[in-house]
N, C-alpha and C positions, 0 to 999 in steps of 0.2 A: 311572398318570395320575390327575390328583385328578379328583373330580366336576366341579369349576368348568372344568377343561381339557378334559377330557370333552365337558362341556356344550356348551365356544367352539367346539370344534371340529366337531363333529358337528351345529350350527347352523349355523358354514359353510360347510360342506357339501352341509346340506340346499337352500342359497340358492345357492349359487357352485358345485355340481357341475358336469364336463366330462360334455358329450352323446359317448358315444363307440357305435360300433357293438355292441360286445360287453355292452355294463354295461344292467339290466336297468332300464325305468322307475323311478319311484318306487310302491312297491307291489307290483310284479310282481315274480315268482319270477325270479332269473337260472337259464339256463340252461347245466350244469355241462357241457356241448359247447363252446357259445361263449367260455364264462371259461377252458376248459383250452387251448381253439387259441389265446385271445391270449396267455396268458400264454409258451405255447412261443414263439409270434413274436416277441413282447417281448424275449425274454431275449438283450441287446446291443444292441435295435435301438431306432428311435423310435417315436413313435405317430405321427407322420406318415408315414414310413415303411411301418409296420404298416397304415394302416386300411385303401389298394386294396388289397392282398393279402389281406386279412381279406374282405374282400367280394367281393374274385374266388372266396376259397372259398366261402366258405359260400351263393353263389347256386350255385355247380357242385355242392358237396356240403353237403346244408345241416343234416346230422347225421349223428354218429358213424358209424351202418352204411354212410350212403353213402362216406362217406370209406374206411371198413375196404374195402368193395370195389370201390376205383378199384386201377388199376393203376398199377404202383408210379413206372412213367416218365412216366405223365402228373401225379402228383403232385411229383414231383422238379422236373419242367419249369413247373409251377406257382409252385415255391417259386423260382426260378432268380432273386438278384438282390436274397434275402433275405441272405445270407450264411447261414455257420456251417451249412452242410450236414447234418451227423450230429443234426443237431434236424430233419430232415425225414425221416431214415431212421429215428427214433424214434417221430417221427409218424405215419409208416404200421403201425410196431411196435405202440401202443399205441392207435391207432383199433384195430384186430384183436382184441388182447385184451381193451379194453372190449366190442365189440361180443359176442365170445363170453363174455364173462360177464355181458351185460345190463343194462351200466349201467356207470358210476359210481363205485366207493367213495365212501362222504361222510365217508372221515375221513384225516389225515393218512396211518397206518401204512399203512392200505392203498391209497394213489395212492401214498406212495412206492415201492410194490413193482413201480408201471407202468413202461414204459421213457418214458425222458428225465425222468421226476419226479422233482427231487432236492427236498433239506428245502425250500427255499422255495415252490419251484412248487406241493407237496402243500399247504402254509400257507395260500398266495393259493386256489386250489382250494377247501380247506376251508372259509374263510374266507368268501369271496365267495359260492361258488356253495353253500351247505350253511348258513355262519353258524354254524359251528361257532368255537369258543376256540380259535383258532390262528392263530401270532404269525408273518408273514412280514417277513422283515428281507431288504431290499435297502437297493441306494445308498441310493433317497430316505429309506426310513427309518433308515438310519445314519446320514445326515447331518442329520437330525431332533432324534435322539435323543441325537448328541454336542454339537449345538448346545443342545439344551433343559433337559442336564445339564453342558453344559461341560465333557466329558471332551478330557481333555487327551492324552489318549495315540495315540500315531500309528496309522492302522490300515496293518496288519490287525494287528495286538496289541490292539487297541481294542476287536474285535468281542465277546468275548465282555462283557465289561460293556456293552457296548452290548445285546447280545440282553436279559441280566439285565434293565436299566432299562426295554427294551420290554415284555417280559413282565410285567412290573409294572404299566405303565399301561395295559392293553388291558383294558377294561372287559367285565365279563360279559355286556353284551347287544350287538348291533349290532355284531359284531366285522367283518360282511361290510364296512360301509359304514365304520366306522375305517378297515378297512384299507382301503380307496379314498379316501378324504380324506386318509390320510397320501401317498398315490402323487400325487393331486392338489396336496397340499401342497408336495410337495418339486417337481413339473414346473413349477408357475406361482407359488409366490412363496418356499419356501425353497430358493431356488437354488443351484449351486453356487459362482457370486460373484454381486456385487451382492445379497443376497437381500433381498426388497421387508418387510424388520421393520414399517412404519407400517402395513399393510395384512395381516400377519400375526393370525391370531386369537388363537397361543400367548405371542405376543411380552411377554403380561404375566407371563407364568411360566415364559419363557424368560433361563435364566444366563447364555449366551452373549451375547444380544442386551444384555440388564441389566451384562452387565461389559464390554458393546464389541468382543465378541471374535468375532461372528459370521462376519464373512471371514475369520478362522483357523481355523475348526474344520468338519469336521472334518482334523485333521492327517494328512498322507499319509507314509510314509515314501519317501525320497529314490529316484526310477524306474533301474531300469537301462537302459542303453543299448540301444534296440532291434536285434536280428541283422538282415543285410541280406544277402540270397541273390540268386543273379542264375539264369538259366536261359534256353536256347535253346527256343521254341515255334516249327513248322511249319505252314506253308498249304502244303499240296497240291491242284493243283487237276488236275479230268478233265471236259473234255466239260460245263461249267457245273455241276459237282458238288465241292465242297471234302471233303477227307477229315477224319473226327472219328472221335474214340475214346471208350470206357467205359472213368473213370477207376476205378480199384481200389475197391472196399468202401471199405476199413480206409484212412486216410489224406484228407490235403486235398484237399476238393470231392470226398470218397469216392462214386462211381456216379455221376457224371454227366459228361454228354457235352464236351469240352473237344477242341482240335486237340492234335495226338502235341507230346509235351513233351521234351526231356531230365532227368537230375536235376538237382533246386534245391540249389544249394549255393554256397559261395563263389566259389568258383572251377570251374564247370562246365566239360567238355568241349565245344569244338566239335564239333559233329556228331552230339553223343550225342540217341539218340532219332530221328535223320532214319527215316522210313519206307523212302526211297529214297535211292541213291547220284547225288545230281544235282547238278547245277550252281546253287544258293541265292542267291536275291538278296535281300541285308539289306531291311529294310520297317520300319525304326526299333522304337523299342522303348516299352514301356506298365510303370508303377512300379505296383506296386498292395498294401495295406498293411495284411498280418493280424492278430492278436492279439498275436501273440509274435516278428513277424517282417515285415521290408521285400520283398519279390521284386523284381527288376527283368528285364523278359520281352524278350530281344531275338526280334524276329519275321523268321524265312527262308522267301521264297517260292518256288515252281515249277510247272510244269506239267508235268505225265506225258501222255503218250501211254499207258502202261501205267495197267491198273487194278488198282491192288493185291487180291486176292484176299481174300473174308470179311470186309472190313472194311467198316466206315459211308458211305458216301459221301453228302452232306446237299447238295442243291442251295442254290447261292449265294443264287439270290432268293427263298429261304424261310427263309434261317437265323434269322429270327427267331422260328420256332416251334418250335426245337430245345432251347430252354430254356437256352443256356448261362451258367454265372455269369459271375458282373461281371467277372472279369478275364478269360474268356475272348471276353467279347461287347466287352471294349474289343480284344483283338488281333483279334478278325472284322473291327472295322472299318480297322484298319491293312492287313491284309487286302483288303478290299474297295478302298481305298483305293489299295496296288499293282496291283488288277487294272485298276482303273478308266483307270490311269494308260500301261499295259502298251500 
């Protein structure tokens, strides 16, 4: 980045910053607790999204050690609603090991050695919370940096010139607060269309915008067809108690509590998965839409006189303290919906 871009940028910045819960006054020391929980929450989600969840934690655990010694289900049931699961089971991972070794790392190599730190997260990390010279490249700043050098090449082939041209302009001082002007930059006015160029600070020494090509770039290469799985989920209900299960470690919505499933596949079995041999009555069904994948949940209801043995049984008019993810609190309420109707 030249000095003059440097300058625009990081003037407005200092004027037009977002007040966010995590990001430290002006002046004030950020703290490398708060900058690591957002940035794991962040990673696929919004900041609107993110910020009650951000503030439900950090008033319940309002640093590392408290976090390291919550239990691990009430942190789970915390996150429920965030998505992307295995970033909660790495959060408990890594509040632990920071707490047993006192802190911190303040530099790349060593936060990427925590669990869920991959290269950018340790970047942002560094960056933010330490002010160290390190370059984190996400969307917003890929999309920054293809617009600001007009790279024409589609990502992801793109990225590595892209990282190059970052690396380049990231000024030796103040690298915390670049890299939050550029995050700021890309959420409120280099967007991914329309982007607002007249109100842009870079837009003088921006190619894209200077050749007209700012709503083409950056180039995507052409999406494939998303998979589209379908699956039988179960309400079993006893005595005002519905039955939940713990879903597997290793796998989707890995440890947490969900109603019994069969497998997700194209073409699923009926019946796979029923807990009991009963008589099921259809209770429509809920589409709900992963990274790499469509589900569509048909929901079978029943009620047992039997109470199945060792297993969870979660009263009905509590279920909302049970923490289930979104696609299983949308079939709770199909759910609820057949009983109400029953």
């Amino acid at each position: 980045m030249s000095v003059d871009a440097a300058f625009a940028l990081l003037s407005w910045y200092d004027s037009s910053r977002r007040q966010l819960p995590w990001r430290a006054e002006r002046g004030q020391s950020a703290d490398p607790y708060r900058v690591w929980l957002s940035e794991i929450m962040l990673q696929q989600t919004t900041v609107a999204a993110v910020r009650p969840y951000f503030e439900r934690f950090t008033r319940r655990w309002p640093d590392v050690n408290a976090l390291a010694a919550a239990p691990e289900s009430e942190v789970m049931a915390a996150w429920a609603g965030l998505g992307y699961y295995a970033r909660a089971r790495n959060l408990i991972a890594c509040a632990r090991e920071v707490a047993k070794r006192g802190g911190f790392p303040d530099n790349e190599a060593g936060l990427q050695q925590l669990p869920g730190i991959g290269r950018y997260t340790a970047a942002a990390i560094a960056a933010i919370a330490f002010d160290r010279h390190a370059v984190a490249v996400d969307a917003n700043v890929e999309r920054i940096v293809a617009r600001l050098f007009a790279i024409d090449q589609p990502l992801p082939d793109a990225r590595p010139a892209i990282r190059r041209r970052a690396e380049a302009f990231m000024p030796a001082e103040r690298c915390g607060d670049v890299t939050q002007a550029m995050m700021d930059l890309g959420q409120t006015i280099c967007a991914p269309r329309e982007p607002r160029c007249i109100v842009c600070p870079l837009a003088f020494q921006c190619a894209a915008h200077l050749q007209g090509l700012q709503n083409n770039l950056p180039r995507k290469a052409a999406r494939k067809p998303r998979p589209h799985k379908r699956a039988f989920a179960y309400w079993l209900e006893h005595e005002g108690d519905v039955l939940l299960v713990r879903r597997p470690e290793r796998g989707m919505l890995g440890g947490m509590l969900g109603l019994p499933t069969g497998s997700w596949a194209e073409q699923p079995v009926a019946g796979e998965g029923a807990p009991l041999n009963l008589d099921w009555t259809p209770a429509g069904s809920v589409e709900h839409v992963f990274t790499h994948f469509a589900l569509d949940v048909q929901l079978l209801c029943a009620s047992t006189a039997e109470r199945v043995p060792e297993a969870i049984w979660w009263p009905v008019d509590r279920l909302g303290e049970a923490g289930l993810p979104t696609l299983f609190a949308k079939l709770a309420r199909r759910g609820t919906e057949w009983r109400d109707a029953a």
